[in-house]
N, CA, C and O atoms as a printed pandas DataFrame, in Angstrom:
     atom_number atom_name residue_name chain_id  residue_number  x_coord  y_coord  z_coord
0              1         N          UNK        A               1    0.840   -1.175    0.000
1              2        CA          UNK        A               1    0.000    0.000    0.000
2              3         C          UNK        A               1    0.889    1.244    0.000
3              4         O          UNK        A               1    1.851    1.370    0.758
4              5         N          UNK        A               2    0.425    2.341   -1.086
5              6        CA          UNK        A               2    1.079    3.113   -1.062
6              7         C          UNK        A               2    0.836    4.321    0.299
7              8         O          UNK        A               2   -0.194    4.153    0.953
8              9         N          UNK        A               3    1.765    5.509    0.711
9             10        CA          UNK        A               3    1.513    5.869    1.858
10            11         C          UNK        A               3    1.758    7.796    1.129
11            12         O          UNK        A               3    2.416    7.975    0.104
12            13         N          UNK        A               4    1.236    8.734    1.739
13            14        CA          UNK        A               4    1.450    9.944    1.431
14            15         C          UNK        A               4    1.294   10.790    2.632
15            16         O          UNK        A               4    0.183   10.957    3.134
16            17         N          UNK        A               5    2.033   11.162    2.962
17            18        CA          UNK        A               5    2.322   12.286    4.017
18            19         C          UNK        A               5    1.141   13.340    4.049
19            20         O          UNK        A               5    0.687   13.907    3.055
20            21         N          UNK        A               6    0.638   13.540    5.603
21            22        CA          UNK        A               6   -0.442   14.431    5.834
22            23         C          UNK        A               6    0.309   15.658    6.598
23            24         O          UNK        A               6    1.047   15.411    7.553
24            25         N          UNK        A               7    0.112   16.878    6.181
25            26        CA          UNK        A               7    1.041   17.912    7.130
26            27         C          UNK        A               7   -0.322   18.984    7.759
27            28         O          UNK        A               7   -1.283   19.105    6.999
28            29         N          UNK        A               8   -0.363   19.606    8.895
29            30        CA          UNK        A               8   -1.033   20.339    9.235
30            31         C          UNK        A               8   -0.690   21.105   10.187
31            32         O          UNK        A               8   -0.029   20.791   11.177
32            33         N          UNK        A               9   -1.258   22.435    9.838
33            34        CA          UNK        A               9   -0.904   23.402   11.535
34            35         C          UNK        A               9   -2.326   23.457   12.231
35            36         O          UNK        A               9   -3.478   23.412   11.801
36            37         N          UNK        A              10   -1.666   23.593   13.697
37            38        CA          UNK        A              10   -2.895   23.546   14.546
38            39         C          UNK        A              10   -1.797   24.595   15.989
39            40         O          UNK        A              10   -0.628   24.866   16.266
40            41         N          UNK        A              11   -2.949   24.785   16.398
41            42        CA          UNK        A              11   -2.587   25.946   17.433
42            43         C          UNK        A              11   -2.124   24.733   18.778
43            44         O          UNK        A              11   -2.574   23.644   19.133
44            45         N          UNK        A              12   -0.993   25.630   19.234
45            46        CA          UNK        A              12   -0.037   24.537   20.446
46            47         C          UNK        A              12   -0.746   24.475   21.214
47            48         O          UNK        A              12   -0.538   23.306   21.538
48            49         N          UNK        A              13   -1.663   24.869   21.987
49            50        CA          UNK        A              13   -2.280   24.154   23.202
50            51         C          UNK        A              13   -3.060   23.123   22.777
51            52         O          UNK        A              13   -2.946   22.057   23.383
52            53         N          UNK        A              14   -4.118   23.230   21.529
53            54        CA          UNK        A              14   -4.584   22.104   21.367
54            55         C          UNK        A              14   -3.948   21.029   20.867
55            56         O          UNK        A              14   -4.573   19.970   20.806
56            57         N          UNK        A              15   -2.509   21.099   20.390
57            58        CA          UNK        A              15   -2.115   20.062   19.890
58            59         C          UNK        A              15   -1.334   19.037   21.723
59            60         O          UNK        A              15   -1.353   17.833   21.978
60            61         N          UNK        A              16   -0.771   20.230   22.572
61            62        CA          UNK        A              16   -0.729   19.370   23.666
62            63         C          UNK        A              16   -1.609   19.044   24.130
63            64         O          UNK        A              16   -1.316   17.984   24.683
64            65         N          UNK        A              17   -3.135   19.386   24.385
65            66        CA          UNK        A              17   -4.176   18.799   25.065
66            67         C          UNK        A              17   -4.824   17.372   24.279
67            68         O          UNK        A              17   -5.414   16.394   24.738
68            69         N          UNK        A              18   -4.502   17.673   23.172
69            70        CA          UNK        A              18   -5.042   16.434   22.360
70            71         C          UNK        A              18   -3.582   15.232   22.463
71            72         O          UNK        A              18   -4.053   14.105   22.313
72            73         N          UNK        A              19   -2.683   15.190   22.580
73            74        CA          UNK        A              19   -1.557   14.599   22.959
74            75         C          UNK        A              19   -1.661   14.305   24.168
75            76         O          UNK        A              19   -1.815   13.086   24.247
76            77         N          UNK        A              20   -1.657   14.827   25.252
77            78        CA          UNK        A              20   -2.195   14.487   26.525
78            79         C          UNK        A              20   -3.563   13.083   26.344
79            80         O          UNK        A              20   -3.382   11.891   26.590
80            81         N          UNK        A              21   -4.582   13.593   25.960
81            82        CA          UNK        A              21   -5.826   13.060   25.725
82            83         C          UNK        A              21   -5.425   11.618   24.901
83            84         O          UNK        A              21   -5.785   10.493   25.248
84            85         N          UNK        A              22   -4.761   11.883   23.968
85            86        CA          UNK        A              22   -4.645   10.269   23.486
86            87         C          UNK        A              22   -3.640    9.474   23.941
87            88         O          UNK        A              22   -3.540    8.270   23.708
88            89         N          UNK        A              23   -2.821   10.204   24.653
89            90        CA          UNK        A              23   -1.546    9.495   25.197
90            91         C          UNK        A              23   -2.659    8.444   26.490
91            92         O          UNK        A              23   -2.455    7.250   26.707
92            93         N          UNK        A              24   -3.511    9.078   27.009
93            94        CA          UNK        A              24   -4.308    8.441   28.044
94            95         C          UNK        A              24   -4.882    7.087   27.931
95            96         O          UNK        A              24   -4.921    6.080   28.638
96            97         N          UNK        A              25   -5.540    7.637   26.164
97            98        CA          UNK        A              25   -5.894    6.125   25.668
98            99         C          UNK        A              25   -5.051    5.590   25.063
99           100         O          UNK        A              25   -5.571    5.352   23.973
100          101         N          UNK        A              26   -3.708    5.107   25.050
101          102        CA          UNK        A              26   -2.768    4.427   24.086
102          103         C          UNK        A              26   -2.435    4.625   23.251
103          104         O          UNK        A              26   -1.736    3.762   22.719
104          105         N          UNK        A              27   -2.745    6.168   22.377
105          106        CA          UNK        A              27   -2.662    6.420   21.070
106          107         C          UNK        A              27   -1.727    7.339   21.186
107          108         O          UNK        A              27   -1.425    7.949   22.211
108          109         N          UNK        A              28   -1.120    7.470   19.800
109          110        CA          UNK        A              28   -0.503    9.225   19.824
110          111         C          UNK        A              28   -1.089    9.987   18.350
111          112         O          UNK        A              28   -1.823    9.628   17.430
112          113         N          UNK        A              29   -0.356   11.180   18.680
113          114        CA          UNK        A              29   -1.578   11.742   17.633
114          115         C          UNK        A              29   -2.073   11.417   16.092
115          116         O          UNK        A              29   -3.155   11.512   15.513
116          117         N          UNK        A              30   -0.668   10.962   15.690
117          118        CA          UNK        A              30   -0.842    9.932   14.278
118          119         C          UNK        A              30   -1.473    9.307   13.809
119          120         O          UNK        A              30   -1.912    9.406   12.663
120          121         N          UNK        A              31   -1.855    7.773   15.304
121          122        CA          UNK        A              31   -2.700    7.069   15.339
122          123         C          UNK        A              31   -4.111    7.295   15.243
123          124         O          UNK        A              31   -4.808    6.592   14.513
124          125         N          UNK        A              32   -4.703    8.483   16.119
125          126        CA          UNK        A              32   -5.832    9.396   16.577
126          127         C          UNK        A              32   -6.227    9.947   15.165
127          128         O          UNK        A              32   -7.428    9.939   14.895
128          129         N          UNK        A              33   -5.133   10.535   14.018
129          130        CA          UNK        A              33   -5.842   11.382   12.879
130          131         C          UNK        A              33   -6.027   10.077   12.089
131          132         O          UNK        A              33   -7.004    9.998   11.343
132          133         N          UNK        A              34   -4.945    8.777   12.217
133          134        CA          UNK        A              34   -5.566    7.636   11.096
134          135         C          UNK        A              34   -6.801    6.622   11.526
135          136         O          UNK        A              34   -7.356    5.804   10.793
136          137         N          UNK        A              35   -7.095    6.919   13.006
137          138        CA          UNK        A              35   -8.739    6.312   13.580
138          139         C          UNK        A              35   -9.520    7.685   12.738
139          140         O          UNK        A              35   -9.904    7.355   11.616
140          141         N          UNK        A              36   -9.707    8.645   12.978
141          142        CA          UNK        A              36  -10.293    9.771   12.579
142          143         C          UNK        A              36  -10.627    9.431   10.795
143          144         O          UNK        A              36  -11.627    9.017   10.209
144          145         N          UNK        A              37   -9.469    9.776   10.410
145          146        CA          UNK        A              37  -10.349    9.015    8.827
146          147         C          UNK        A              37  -10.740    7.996    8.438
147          148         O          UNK        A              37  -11.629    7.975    7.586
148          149         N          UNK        A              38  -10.097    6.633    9.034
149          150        CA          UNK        A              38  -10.888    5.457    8.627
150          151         C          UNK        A              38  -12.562    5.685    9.172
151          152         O          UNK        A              38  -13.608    5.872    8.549
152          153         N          UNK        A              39  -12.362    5.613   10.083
153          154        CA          UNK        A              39  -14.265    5.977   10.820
154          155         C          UNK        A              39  -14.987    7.076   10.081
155          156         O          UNK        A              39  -16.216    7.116   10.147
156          157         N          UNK        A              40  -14.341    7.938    9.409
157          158        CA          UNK        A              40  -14.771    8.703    8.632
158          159         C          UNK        A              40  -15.389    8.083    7.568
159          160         O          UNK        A              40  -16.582    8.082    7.264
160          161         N          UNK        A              41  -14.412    7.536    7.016
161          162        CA          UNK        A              41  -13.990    6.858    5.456
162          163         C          UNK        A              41  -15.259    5.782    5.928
163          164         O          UNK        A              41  -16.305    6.316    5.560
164          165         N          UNK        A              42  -15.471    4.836    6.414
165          166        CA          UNK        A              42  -15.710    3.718    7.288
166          167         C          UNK        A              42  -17.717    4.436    6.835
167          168         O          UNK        A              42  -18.387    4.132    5.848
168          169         N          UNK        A              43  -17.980    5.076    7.614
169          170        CA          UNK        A              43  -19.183    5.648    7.807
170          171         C          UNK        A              43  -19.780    7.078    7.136
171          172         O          UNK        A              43  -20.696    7.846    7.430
172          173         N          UNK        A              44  -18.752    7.013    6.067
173          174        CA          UNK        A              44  -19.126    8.086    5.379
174          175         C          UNK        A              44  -19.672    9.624    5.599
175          176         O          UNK        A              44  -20.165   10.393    4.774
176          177         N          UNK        A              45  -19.439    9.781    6.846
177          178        CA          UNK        A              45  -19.388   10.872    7.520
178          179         C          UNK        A              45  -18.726   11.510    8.692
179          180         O          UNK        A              45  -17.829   10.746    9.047
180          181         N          UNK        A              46  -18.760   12.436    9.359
181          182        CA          UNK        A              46  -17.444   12.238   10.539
182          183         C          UNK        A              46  -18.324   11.810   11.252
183          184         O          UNK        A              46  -19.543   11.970   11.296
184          185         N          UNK        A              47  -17.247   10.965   12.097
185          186        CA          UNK        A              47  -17.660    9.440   13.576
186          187         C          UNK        A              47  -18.060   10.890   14.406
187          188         O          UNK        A              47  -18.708   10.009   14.972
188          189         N          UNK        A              48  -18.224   11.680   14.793
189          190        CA          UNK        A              48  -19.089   11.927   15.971
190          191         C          UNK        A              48  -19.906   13.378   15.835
191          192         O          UNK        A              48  -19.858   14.131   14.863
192          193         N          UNK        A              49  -20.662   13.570   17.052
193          194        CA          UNK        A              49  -21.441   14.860   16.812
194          195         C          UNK        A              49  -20.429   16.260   17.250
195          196         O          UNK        A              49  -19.758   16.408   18.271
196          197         N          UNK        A              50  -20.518   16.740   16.646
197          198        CA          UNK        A              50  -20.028   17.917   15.960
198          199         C          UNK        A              50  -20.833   19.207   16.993
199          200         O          UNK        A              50  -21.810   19.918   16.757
200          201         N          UNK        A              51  -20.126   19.132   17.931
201          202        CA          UNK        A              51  -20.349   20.617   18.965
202          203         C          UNK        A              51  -19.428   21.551   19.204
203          204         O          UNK        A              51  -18.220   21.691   19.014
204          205         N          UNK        A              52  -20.929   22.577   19.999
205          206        CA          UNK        A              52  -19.714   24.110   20.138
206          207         C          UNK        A              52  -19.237   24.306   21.175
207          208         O          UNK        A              52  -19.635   23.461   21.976
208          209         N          UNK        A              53  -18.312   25.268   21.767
209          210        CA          UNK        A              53  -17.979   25.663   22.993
210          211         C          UNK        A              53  -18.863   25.866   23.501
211          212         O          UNK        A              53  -19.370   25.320   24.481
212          213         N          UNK        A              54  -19.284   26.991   22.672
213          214        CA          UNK        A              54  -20.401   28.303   22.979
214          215         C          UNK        A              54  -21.738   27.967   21.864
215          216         O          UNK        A              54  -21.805   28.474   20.744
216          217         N          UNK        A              55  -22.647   27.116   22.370
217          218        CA          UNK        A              55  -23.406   26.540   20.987
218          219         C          UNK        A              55  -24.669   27.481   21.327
219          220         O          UNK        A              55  -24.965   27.862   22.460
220          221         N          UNK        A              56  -25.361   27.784   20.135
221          222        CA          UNK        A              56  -26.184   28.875   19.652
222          223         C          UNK        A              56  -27.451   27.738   20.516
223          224         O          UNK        A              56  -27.547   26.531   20.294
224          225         N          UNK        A              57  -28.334   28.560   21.530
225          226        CA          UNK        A              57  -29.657   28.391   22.100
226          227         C          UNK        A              57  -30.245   27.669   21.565
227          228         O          UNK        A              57  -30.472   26.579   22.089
228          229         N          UNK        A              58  -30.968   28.135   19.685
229          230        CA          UNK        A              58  -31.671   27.576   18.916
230          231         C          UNK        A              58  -31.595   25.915   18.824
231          232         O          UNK        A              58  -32.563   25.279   18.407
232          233         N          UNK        A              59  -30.601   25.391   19.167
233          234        CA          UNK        A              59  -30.106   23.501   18.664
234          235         C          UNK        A              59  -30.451   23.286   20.269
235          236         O          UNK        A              59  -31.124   22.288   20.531
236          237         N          UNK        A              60  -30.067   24.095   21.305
237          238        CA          UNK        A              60  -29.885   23.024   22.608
238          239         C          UNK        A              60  -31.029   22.371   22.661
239          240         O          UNK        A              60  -31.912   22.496   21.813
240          241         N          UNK        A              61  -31.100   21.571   23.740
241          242        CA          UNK        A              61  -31.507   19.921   23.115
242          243         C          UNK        A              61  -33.273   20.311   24.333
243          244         O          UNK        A              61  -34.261   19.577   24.376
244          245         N          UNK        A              62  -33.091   21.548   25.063
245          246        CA          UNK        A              62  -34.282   22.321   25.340
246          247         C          UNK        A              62  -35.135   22.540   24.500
247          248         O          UNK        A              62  -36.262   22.095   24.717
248          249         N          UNK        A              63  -34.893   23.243   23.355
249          250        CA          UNK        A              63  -35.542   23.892   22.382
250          251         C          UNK        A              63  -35.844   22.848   21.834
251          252         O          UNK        A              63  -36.797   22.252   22.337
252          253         N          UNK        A              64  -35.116   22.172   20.515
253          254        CA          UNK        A              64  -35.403   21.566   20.256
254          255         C          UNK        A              64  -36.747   20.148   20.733
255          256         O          UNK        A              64  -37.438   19.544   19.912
256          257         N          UNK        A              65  -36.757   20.049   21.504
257          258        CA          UNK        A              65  -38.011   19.393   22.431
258          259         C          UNK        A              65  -39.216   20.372   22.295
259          260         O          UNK        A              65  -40.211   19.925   21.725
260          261         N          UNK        A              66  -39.242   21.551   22.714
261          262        CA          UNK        A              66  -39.905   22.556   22.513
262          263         C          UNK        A              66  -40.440   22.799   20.987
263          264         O          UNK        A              66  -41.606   23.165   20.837
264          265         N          UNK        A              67  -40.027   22.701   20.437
265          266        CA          UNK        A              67  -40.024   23.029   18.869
266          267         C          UNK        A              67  -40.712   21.724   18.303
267          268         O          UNK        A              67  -41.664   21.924   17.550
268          269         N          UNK        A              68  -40.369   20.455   18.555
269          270        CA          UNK        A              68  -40.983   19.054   18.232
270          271         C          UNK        A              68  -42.287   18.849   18.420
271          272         O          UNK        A              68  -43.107   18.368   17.639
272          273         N          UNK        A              69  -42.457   19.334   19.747
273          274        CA          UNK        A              69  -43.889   19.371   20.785
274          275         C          UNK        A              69  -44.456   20.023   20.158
275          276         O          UNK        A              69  -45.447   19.511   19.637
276          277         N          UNK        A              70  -44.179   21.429   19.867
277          278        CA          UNK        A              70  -45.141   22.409   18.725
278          279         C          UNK        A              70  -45.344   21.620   17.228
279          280         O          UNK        A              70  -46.233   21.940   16.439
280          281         N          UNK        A              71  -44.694   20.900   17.064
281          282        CA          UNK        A              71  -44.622   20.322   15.576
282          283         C          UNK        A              71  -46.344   19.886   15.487
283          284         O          UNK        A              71  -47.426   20.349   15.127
284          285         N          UNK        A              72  -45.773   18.750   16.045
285          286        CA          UNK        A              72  -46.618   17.611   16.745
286          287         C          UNK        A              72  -47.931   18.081   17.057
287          288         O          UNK        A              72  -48.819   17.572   16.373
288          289         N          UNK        A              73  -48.307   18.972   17.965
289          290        CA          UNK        A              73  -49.180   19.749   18.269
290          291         C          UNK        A              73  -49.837   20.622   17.055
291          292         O          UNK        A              73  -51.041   20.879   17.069
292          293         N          UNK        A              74  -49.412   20.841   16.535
293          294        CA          UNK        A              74  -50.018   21.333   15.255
294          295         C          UNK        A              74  -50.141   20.909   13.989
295          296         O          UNK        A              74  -50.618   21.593   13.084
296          297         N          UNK        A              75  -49.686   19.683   13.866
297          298        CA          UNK        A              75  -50.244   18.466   12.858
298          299         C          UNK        A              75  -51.534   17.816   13.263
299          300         O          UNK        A              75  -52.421   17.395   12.520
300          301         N          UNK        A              76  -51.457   17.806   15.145
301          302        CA          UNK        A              76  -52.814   17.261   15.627
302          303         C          UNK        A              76  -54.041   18.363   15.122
303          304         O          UNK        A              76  -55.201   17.966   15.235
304          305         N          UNK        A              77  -53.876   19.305   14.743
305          306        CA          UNK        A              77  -54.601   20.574   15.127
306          307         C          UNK        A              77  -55.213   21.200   16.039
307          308         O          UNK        A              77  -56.342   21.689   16.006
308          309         N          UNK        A              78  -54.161   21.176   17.187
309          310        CA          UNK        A              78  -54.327   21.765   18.173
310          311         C          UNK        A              78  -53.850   23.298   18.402
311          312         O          UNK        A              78  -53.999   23.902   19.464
312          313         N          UNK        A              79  -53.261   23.820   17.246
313          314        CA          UNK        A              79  -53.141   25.252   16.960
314          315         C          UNK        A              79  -53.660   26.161   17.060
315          316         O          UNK        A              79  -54.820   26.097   16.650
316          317         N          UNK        A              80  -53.268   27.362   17.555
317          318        CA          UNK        A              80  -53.876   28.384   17.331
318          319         C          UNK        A              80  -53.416   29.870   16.272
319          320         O          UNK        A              80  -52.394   30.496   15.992
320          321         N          UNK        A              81  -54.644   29.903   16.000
321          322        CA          UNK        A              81  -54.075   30.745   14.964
322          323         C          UNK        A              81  -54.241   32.510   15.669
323          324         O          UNK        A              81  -55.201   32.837   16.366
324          325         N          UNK        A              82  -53.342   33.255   15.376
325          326        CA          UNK        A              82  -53.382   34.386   16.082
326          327         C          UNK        A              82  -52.045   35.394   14.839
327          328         O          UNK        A              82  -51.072   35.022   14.183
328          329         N          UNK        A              83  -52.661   36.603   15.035
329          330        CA          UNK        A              83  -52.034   37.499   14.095
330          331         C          UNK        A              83  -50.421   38.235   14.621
331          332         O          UNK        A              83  -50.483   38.894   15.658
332          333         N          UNK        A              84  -49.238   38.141   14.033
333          334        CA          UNK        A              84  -47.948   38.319   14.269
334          335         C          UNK        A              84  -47.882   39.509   15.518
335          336         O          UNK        A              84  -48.862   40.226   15.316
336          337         N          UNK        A              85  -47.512   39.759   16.112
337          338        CA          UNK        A              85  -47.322   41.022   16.702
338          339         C          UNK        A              85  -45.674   41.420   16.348
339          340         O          UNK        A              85  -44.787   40.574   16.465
340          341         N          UNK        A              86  -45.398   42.856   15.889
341          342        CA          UNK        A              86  -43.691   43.199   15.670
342          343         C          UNK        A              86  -43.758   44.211   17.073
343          344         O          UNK        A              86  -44.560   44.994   17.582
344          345         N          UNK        A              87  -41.924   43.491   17.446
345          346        CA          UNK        A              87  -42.320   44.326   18.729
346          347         C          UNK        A              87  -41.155   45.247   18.496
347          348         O          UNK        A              87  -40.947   46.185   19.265
């Protein structure tokens, strides 16, 4: 199998915290970016969910429930209909 060199910059703290982090589980970071694309490659999308530090209100997993319930609720036709107010 042929092999081709991957090069990347990444900012030094995260590259020691992520070195830290896989050194924990047996890996080093090499290993960690070639799990990262096979599972990629593997599942045709990236292996995990994709969050923020600072994640926007609208997705938290509050709302969203909130937003479902209204779905739901208004397919039953339990809606009400009422005119926009701009505030």
């Amino acid at each position: 199998m042929a092999t081709s060199t991957l090069q990347i910059r990444i900012d030094s703290d995260l590259r020691r915290e992520a070195d830290a982090l896989f050194a924990s589980t047996g890996l080093d970071l090499t290993s960690a970016v070639r799990l990262f694309l096979r599972q990629s490659v593997i599942r045709r999308r990236l292996p995990f969910e994709v969050v923020s530090e600072n994640p926007d209100p609208f997705w938290s997993e509050a709302n969203q429930r909130v937003l479902r319930e209204s779905i739901d609720s208004l397919e039953r036709g339990e809606g009400q209909r009422h005119e926009l107010i701009e505030a």
